[in-house]
N, C-alpha and C positions, 0 to 999 in steps of 0.2 A: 368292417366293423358295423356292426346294428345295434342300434342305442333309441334304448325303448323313452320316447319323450312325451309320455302319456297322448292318451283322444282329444282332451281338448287341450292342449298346448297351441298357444298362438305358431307361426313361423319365425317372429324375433326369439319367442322364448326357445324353438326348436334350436336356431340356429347358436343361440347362447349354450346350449346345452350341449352342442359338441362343439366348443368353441377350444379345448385341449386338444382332439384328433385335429383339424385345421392349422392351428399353430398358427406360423405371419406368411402363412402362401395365401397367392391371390385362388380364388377357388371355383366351379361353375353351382349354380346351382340352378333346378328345377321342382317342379311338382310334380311330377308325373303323373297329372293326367292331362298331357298335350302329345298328341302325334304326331310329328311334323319329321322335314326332310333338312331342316335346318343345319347349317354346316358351322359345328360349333368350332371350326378350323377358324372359318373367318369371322365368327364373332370374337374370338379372342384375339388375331389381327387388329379388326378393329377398337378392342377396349382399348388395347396394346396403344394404338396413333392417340385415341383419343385420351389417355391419360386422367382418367377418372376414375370416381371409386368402386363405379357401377356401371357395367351395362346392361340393358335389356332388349332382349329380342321382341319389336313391335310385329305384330299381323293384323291382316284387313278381318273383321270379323264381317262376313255377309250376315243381311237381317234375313232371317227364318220367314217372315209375315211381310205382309205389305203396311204401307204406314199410312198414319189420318192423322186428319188434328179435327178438330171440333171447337166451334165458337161458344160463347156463354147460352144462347138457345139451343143447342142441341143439334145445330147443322153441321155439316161438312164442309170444312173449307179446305181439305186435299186431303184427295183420294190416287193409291201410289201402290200397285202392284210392286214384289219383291223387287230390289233396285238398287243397282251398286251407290246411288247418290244417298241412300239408306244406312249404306257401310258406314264402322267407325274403326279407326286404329287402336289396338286393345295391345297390353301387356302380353308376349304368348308363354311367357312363365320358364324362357331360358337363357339364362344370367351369366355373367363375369363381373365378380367380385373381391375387392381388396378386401383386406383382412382390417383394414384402418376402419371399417364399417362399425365392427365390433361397438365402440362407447355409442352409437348413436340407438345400438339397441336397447329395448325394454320389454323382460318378459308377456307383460300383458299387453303390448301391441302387436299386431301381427307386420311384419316387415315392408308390409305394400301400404302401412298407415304412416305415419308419423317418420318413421326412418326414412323412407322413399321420398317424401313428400318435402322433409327439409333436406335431404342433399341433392333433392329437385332444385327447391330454393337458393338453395347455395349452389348451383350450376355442376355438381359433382354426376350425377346421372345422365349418360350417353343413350342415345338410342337405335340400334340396331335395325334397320328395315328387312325382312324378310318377306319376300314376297311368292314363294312357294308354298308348297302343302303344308298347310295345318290347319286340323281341327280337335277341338277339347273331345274329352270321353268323360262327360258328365251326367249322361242320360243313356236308357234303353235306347234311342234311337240314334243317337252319338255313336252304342258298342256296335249296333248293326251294322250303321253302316262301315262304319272303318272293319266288322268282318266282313262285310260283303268285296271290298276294296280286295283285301287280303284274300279270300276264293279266288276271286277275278284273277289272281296272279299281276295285276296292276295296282299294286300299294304302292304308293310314290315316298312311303319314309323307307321301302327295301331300299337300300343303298350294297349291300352285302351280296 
């Protein structure tokens, strides 16, 4: 089924809007635009143990740039070529989800606002550690390189 949920439709409002196809199964969801080798075998294992209403697959995002800080006159007080101490653990945008999520939704929020954030609160969100391939395709140099991966014949999401 393809169910056209307008351009700017937040992600609650999307997920409200095919909230008849879902019915009360627990369900996955993504964004597709993350390429990863993630084995949604064992993330749904794991929601499964952890009995929540949400999981999310966390990944290490590497920093693109080297990092500084700079004091109130304009100096340097660290200077940090690219560096895993840089990394942060970011959402990688591949889910298991109860259908109990439903009331916490509201069309003008998008699902990663206000919905996430209070069944963060209330301890209902699990977090899934992945620690293989992924990277976003949100830029020209994002699609290159994951074509470049894919030539190579060493794309690490072929699983097939």
């Amino acid at each position: 089924t393809i169910v056209d949920t307008g351009l700017d439709t937040t992600t609650g409002g999307r997920l409200l809007a095919v909230r008849d196809y879902i019915g009360d199964e627990r369900f996955f969801l993504t964004y597709g635009d993350g390429v990863s080798n993630v084995d949604i075998n064992a993330v749904l294992d794991f929601h499964k143990k952890k009995n929540k209403l949400a999981t999310i697959t966390v990944v290490r995002e590497y920093q693109r740039y080297g990092a500084v800080k700079l004091d109130k006159e304009g100096n340097l007080t660290l200077f940090r070529e690219k560096s895993s101490q840089d990394s942060r653990h970011i959402n990688g945008g591949f889910m298991v989800i109860e259908p109990e999520i439903f009331p916490y939704l509201q069309a003008e929020f998008p699902l990663e606002e206000r919905p996430i954030e209070q069944l963060t609160t209330e301890g209902q969100v699990a977090g899934y550690w992945h620690d293989g391939f992924w990277q976003c395709m949100d830029t020209l140099r994002d699609k290159l390189s994951l074509e470049e991966l894919w030539k190579s014949g060493e794309a690490p999401w072929k699983v097939w």
